[in-house]
Biopython code that builds the backbone (N, CA, C, O; Angstrom):
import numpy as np
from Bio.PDB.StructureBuilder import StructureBuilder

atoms = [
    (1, "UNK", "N", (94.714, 115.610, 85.923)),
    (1, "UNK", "CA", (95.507, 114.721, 85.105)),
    (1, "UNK", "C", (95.217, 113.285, 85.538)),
    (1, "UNK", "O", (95.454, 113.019, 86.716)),
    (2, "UNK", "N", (94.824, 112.499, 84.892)),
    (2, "UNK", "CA", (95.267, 110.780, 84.837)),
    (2, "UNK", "C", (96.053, 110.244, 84.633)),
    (2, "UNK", "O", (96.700, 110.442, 83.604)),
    (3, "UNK", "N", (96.428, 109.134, 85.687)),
    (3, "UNK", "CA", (97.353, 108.637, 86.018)),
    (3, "UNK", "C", (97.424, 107.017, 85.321)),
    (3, "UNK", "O", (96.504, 106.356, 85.804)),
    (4, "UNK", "N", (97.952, 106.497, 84.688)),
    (4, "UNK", "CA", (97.569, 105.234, 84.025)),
    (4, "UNK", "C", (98.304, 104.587, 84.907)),
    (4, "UNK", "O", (99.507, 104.849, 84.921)),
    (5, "UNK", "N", (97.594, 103.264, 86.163)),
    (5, "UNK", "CA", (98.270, 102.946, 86.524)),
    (5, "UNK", "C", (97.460, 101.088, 86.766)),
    (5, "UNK", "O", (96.363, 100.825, 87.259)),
    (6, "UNK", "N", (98.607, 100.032, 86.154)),
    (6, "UNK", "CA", (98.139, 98.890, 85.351)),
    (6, "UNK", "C", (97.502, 97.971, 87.422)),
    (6, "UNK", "O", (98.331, 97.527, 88.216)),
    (7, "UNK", "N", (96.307, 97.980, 87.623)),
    (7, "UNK", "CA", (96.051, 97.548, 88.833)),
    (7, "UNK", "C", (96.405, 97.890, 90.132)),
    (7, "UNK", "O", (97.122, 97.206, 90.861)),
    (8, "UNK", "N", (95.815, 99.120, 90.457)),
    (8, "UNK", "CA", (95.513, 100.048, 91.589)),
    (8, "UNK", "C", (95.715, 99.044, 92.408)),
    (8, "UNK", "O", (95.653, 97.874, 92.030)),
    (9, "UNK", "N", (95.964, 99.381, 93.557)),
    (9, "UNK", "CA", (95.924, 98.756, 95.228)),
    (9, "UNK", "C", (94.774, 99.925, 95.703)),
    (9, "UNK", "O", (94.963, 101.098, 95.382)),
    (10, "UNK", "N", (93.448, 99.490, 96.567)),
    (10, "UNK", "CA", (92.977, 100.167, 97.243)),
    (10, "UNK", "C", (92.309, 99.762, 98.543)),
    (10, "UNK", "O", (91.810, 98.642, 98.650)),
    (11, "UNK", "N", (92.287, 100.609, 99.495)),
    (11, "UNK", "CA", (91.658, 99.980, 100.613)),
    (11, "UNK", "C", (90.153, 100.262, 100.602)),
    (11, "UNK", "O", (89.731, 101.204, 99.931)),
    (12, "UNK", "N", (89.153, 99.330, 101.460)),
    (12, "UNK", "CA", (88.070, 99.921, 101.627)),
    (12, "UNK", "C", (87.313, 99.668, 102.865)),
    (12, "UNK", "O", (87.923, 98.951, 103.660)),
    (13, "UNK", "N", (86.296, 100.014, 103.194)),
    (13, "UNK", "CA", (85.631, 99.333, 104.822)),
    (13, "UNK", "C", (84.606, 98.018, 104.413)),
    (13, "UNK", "O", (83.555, 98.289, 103.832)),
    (14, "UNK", "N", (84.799, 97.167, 104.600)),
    (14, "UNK", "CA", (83.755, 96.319, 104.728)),
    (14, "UNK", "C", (82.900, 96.357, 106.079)),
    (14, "UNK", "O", (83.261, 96.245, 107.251)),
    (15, "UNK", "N", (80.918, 96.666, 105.179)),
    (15, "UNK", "CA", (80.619, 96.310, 106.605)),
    (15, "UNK", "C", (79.131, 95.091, 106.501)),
    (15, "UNK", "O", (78.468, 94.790, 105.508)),
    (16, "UNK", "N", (79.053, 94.813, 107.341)),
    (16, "UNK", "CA", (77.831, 93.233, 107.291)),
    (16, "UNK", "C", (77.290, 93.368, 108.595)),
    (16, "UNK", "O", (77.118, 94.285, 109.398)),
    (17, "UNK", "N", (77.036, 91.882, 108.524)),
    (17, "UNK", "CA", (76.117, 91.625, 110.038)),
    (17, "UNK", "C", (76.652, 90.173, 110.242)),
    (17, "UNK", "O", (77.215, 89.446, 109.424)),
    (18, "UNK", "N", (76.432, 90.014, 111.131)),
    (18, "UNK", "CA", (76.752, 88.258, 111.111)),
    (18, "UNK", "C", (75.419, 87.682, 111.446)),
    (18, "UNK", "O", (74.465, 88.319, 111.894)),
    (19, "UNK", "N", (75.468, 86.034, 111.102)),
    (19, "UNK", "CA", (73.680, 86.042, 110.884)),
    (19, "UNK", "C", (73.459, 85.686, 113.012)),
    (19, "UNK", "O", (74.367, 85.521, 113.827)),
    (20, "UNK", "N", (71.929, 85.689, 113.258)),
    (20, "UNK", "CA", (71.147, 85.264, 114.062)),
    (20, "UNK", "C", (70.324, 85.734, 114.370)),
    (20, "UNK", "O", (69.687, 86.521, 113.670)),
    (21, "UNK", "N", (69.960, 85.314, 115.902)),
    (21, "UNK", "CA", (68.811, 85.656, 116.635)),
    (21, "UNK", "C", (68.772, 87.577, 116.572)),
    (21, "UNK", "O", (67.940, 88.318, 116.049)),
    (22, "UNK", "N", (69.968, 87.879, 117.295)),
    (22, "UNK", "CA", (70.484, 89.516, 117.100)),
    (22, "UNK", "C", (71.183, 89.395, 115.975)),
    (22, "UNK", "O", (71.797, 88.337, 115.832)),
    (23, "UNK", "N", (71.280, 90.521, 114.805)),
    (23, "UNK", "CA", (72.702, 90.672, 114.503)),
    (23, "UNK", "C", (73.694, 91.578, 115.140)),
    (23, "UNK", "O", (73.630, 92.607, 115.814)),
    (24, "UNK", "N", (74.810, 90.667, 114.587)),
    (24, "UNK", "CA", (75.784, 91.555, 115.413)),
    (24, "UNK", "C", (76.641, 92.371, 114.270)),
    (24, "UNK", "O", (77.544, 91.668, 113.817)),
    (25, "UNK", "N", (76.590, 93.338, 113.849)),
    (25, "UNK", "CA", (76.951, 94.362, 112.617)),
    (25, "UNK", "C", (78.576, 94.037, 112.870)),
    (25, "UNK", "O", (78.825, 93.573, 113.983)),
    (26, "UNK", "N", (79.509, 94.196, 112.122)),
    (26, "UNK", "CA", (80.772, 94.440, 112.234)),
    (26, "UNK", "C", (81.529, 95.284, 111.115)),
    (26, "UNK", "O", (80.866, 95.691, 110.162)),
    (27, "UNK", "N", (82.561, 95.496, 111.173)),
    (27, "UNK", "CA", (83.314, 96.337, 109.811)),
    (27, "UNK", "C", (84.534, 95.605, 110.029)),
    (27, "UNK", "O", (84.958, 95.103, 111.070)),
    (28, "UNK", "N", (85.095, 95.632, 108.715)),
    (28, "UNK", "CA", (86.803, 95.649, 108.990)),
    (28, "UNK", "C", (87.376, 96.450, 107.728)),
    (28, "UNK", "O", (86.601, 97.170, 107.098)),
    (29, "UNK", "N", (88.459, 96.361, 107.421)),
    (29, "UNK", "CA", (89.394, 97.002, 106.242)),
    (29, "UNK", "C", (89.785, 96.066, 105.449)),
    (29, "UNK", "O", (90.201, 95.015, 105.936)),
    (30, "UNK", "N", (89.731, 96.253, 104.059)),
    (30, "UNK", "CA", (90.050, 95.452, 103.158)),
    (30, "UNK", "C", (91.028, 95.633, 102.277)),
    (30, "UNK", "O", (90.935, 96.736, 101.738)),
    (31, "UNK", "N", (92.063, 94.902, 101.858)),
    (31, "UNK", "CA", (93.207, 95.719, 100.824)),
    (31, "UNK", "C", (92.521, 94.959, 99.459)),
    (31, "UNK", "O", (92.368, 93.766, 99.193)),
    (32, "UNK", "N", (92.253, 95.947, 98.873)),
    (32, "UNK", "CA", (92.038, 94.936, 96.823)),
    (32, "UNK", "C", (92.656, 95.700, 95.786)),
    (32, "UNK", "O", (92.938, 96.899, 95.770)),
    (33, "UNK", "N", (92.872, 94.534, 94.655)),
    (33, "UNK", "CA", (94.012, 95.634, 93.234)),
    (33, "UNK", "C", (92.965, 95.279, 92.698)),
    (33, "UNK", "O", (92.304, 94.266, 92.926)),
    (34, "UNK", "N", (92.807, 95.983, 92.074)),
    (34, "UNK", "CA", (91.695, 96.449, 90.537)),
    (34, "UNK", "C", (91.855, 95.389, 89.673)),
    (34, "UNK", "O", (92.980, 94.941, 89.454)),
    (35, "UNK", "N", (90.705, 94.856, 89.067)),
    (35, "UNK", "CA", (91.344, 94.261, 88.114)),
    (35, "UNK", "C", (90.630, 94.741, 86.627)),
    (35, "UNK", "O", (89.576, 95.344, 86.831)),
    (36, "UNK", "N", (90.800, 94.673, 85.926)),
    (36, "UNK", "CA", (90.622, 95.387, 84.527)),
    (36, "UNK", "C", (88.893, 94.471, 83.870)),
    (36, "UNK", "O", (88.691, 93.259, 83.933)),
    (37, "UNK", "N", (88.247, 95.171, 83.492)),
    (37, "UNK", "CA", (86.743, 94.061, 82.571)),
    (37, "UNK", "C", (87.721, 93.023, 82.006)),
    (37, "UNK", "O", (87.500, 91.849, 82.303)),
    (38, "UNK", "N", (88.908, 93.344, 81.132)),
    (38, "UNK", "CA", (89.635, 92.206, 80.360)),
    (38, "UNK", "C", (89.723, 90.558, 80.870)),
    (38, "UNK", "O", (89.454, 89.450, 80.404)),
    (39, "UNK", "N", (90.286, 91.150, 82.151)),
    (39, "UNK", "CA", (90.570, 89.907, 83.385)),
    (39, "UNK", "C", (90.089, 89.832, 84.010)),
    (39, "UNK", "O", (90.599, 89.041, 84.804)),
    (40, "UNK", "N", (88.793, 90.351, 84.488)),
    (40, "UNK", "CA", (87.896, 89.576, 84.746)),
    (40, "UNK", "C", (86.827, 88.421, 84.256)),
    (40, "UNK", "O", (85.999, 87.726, 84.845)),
    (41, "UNK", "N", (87.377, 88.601, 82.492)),
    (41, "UNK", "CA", (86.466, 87.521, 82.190)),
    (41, "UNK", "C", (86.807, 85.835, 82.220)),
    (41, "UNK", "O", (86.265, 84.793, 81.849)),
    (42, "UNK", "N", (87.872, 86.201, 82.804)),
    (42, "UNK", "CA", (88.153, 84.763, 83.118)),
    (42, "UNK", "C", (87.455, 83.947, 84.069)),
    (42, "UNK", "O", (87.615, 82.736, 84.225)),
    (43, "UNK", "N", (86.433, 84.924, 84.880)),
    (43, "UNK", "CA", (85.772, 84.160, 85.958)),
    (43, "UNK", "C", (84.671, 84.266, 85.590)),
    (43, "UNK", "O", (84.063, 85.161, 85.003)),
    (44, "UNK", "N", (84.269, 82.789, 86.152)),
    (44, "UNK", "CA", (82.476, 82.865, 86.114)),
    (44, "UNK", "C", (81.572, 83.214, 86.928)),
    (44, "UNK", "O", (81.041, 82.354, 87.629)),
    (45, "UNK", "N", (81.174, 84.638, 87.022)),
    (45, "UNK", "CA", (81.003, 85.537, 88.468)),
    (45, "UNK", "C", (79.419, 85.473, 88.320)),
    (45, "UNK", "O", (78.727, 86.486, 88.222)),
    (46, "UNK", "N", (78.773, 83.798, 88.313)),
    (46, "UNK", "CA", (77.313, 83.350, 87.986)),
    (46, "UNK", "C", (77.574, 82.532, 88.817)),
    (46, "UNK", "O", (76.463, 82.259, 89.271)),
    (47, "UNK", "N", (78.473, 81.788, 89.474)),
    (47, "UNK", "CA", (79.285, 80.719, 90.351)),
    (47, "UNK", "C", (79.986, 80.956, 91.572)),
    (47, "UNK", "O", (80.821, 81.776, 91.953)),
    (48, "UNK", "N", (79.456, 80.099, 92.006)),
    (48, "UNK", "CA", (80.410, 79.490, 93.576)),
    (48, "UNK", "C", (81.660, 80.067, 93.767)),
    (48, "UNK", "O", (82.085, 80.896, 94.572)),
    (49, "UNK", "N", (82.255, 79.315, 92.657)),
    (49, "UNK", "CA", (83.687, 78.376, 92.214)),
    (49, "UNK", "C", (84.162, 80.083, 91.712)),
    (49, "UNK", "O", (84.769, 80.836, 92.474)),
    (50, "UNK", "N", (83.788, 80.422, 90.454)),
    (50, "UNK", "CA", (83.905, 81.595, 90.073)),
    (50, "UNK", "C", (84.158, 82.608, 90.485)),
    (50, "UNK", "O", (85.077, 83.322, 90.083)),
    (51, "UNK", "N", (82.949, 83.002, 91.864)),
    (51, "UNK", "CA", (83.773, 84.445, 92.621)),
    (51, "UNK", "C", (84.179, 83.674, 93.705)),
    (51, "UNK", "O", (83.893, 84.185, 94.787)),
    (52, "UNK", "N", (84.601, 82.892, 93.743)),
    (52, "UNK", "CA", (85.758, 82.415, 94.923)),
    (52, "UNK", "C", (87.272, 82.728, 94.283)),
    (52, "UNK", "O", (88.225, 83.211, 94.894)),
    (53, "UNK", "N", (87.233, 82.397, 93.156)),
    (53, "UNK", "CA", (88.488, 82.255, 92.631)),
    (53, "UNK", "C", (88.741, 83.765, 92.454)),
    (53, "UNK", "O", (89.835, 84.296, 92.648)),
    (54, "UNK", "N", (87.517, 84.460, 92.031)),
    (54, "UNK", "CA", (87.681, 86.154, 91.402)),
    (54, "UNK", "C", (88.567, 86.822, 92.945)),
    (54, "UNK", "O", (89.768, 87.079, 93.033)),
    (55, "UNK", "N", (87.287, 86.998, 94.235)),
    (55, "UNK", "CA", (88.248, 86.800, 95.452)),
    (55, "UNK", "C", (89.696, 86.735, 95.675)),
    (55, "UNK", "O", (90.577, 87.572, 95.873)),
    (56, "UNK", "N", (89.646, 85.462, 95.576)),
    (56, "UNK", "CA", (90.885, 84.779, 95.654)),
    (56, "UNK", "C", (91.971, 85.910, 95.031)),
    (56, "UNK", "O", (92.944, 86.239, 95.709)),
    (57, "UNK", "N", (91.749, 86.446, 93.772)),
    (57, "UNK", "CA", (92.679, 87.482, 92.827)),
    (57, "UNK", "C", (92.648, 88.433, 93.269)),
    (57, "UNK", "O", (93.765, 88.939, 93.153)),
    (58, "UNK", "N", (92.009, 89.044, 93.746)),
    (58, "UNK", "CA", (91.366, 90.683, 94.354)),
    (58, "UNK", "C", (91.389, 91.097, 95.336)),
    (58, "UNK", "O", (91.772, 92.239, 95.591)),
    (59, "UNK", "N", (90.905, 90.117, 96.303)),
    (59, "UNK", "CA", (91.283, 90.176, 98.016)),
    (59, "UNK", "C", (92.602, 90.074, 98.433)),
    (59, "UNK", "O", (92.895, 88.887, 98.576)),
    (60, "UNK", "N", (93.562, 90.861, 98.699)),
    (60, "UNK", "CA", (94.783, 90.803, 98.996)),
    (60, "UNK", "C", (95.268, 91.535, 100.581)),
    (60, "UNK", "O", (96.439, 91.872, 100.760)),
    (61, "UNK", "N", (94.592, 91.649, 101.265)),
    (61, "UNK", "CA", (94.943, 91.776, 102.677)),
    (61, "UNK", "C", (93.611, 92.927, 103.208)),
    (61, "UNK", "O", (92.956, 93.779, 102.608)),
    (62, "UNK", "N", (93.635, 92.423, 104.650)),
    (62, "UNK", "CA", (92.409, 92.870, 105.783)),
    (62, "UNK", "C", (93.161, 93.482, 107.057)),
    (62, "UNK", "O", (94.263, 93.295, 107.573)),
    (63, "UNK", "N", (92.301, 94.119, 107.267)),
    (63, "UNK", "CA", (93.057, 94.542, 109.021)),
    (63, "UNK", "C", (91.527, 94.901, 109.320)),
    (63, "UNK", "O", (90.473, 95.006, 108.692)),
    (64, "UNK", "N", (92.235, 95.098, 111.293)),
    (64, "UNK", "CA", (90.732, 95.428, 112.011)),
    (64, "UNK", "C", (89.486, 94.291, 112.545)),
    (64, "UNK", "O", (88.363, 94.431, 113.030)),
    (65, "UNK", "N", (90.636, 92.709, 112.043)),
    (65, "UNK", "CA", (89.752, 91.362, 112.199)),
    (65, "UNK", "C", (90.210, 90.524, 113.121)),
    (65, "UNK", "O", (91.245, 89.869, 112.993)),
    (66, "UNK", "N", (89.342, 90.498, 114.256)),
    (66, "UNK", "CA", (89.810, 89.677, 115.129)),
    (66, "UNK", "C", (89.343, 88.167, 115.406)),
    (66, "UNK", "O", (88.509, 87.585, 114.712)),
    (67, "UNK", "N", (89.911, 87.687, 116.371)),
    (67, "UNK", "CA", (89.275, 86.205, 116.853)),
    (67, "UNK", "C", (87.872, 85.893, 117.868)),
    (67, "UNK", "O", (87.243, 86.834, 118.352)),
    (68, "UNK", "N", (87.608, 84.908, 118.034)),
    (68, "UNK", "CA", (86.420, 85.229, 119.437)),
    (68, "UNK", "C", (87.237, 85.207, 120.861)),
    (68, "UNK", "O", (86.783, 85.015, 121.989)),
    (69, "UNK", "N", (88.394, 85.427, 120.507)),
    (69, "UNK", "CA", (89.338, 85.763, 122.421)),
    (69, "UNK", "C", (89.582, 87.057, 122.002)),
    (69, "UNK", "O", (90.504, 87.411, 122.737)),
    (70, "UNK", "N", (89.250, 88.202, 121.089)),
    (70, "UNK", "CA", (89.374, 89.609, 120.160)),
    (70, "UNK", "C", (90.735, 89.503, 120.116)),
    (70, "UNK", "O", (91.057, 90.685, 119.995)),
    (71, "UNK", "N", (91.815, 88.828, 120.135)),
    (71, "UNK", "CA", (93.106, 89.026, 119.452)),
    (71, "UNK", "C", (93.030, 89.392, 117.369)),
    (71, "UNK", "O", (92.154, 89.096, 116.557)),
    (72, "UNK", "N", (93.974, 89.907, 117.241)),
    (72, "UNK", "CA", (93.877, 90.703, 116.124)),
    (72, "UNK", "C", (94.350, 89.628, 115.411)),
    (72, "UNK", "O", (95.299, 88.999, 115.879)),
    (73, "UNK", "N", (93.828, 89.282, 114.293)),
    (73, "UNK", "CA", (93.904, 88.064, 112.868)),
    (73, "UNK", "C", (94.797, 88.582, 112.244)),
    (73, "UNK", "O", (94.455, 89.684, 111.815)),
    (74, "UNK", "N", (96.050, 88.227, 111.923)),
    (74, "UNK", "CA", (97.242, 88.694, 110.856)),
    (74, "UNK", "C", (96.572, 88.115, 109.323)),
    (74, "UNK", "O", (96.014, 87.021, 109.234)),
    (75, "UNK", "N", (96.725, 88.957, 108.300)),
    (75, "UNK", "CA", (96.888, 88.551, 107.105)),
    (75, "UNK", "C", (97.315, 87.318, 107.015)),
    (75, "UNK", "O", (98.281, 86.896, 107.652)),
    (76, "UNK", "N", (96.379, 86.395, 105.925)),
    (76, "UNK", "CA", (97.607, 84.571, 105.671)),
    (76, "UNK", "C", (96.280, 84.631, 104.493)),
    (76, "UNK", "O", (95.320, 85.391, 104.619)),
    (77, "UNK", "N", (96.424, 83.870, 103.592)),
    (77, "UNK", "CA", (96.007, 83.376, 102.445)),
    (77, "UNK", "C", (94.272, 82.068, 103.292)),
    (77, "UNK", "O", (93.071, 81.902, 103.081)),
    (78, "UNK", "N", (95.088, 81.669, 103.986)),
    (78, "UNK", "CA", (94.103, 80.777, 105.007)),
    (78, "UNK", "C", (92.545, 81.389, 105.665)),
    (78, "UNK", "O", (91.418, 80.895, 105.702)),
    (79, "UNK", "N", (93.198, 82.885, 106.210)),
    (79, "UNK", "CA", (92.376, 83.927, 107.225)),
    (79, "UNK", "C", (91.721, 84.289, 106.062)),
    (79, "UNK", "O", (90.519, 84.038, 106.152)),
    (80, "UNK", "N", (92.121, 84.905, 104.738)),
    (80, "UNK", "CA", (91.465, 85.549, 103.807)),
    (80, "UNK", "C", (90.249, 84.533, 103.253)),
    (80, "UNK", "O", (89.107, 84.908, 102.987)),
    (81, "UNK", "N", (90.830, 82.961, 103.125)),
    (81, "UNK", "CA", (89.749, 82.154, 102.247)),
    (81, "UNK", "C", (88.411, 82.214, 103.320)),
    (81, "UNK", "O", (87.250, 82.354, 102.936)),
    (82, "UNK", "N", (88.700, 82.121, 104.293)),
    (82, "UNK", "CA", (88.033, 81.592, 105.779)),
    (82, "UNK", "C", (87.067, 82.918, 105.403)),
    (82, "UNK", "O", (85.895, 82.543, 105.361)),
    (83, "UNK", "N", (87.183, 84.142, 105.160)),
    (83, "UNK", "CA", (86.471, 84.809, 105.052)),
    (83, "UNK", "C", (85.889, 85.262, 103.757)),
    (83, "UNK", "O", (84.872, 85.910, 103.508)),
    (84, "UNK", "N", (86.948, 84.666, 102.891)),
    (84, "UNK", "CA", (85.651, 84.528, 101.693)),
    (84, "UNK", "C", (84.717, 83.158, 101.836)),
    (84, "UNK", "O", (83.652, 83.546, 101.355)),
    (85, "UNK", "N", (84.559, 82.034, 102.153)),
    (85, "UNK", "CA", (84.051, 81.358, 102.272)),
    (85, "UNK", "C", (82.611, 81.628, 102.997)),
    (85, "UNK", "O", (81.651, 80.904, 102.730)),
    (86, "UNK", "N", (82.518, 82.608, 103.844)),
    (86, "UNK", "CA", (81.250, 82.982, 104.822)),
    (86, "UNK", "C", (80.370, 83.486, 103.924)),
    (86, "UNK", "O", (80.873, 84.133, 103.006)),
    (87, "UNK", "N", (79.226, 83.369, 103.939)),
    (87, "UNK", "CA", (78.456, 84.148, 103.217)),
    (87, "UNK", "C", (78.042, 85.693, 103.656)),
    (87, "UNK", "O", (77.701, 86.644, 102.952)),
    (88, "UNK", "N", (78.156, 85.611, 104.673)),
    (88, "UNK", "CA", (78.196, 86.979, 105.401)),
    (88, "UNK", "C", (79.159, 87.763, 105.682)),
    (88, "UNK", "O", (79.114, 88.664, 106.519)),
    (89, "UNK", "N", (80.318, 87.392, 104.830)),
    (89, "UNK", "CA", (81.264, 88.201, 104.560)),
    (89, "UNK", "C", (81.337, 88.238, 103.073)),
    (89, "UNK", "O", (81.222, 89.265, 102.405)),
    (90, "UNK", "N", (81.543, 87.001, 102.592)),
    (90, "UNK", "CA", (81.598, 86.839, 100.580)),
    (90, "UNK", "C", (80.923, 88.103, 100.361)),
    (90, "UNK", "O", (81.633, 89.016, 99.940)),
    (91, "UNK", "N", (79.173, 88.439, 100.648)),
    (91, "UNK", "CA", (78.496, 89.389, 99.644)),
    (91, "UNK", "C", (78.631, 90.785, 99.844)),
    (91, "UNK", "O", (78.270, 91.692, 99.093)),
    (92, "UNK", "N", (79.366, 90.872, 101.281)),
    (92, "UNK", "CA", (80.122, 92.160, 101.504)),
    (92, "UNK", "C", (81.177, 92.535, 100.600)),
    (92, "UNK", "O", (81.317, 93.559, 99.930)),
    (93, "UNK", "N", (82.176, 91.100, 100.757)),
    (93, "UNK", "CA", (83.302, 91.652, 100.050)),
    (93, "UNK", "C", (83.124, 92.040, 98.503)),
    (93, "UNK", "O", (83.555, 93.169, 98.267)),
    (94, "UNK", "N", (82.526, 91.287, 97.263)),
    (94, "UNK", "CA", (81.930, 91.407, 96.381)),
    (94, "UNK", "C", (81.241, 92.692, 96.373)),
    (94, "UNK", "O", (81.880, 93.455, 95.649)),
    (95, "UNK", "N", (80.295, 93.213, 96.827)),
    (95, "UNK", "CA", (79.862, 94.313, 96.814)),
    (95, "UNK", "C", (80.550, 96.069, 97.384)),
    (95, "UNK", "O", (80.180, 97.225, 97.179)),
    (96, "UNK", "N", (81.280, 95.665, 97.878)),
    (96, "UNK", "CA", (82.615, 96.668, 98.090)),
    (96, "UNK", "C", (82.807, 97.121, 97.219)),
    (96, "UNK", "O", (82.455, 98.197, 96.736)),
    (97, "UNK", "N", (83.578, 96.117, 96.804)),
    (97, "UNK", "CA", (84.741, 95.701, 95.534)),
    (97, "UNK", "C", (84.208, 96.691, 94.771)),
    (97, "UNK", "O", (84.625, 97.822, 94.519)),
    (98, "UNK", "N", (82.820, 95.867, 94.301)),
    (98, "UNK", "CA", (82.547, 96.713, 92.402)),
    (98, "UNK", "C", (81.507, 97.855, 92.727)),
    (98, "UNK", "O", (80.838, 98.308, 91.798)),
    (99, "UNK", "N", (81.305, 98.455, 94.324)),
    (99, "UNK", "CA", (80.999, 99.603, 94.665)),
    (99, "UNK", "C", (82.293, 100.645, 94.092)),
    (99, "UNK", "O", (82.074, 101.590, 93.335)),
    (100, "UNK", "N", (83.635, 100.286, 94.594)),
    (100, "UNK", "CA", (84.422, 101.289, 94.439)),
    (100, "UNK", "C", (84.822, 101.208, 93.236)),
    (100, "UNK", "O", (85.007, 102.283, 92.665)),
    (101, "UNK", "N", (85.011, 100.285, 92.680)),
    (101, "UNK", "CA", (85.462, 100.315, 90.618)),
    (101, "UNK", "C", (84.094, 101.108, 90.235)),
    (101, "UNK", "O", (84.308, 102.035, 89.454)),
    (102, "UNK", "N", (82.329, 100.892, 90.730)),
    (102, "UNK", "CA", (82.062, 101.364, 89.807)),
    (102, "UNK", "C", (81.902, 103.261, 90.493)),
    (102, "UNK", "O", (81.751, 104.297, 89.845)),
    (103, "UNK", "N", (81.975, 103.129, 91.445)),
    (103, "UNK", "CA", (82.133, 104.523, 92.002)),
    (103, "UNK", "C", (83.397, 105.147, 91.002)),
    (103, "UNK", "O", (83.214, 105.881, 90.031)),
    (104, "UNK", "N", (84.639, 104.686, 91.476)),
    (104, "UNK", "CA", (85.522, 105.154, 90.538)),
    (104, "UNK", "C", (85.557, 105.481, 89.402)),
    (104, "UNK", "O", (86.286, 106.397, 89.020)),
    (105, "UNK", "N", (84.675, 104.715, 88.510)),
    (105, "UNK", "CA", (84.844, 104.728, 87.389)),
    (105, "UNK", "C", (83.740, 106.067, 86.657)),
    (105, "UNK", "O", (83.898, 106.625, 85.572)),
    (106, "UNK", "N", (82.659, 106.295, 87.662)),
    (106, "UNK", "CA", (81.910, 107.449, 87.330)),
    (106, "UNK", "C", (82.358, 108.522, 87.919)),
    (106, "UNK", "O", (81.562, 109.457, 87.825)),
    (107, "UNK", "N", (83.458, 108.795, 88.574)),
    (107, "UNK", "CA", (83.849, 109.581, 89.109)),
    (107, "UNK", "C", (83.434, 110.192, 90.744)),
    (107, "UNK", "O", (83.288, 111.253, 91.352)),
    (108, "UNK", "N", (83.379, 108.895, 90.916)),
    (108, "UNK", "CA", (82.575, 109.200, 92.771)),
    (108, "UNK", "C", (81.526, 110.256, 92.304)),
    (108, "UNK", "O", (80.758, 110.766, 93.119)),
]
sb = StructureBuilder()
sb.init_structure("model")
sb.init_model(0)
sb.init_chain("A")
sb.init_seg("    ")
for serial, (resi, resn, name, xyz) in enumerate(atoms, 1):
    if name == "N":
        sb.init_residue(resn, " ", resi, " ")
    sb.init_atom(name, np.array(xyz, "f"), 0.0, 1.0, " ", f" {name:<3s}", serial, name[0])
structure = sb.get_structure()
């Protein structure tokens, strides 16, 4: 049975590298709500500006992220931009994302 339900909450693993000489691989957990093709066309996901803002809508809480003293990063709107802003996190998070909508949507 299907469940019609108007913007899922789901978690997922983000994982990357951070850039340099070594990389240093990391993961964390990501909280995101679905958002529908409808509303997404409000963003211009060809842009900067665009999937920052898409982000901004979608990315709704992380765990598993710490500092460089490894104390654990609480959720804040601040911690979240800080990590969309990286590029070595942005194309993770982005690629998560519409891994699991489009996984979902074919039925894993």
């Amino acid at each position: 049975m299907f469940k019609m339900i108007q913007n899922p909450e789901f978690d997922a693993t983000i994982e990357g590298a951070m850039p340099g000489d070594e990389a240093d691989d990391f993961t964390f957990k990501a909280r995101f709500v679905a958002m529908s093709s409808e509303e997404r066309k409000a963003f211009d996901m060809a842009t900067v500006d665009g999937t920052t803002a898409f982000l901004r809508a979608v990315f709704i809480g992380f765990s598993e992220v710490t500092d460089a003293a490894d104390k654990p990063v609480p959720y804040s709107e601040t911690s979240r931009d800080w990590l969309i802003q990286q590029d070595w996190t942005r194309g993770p998070l982005l690629r998560t994302y519409f891994k699991a909508i489009v996984g979902a949507a074919l039925g894993n």
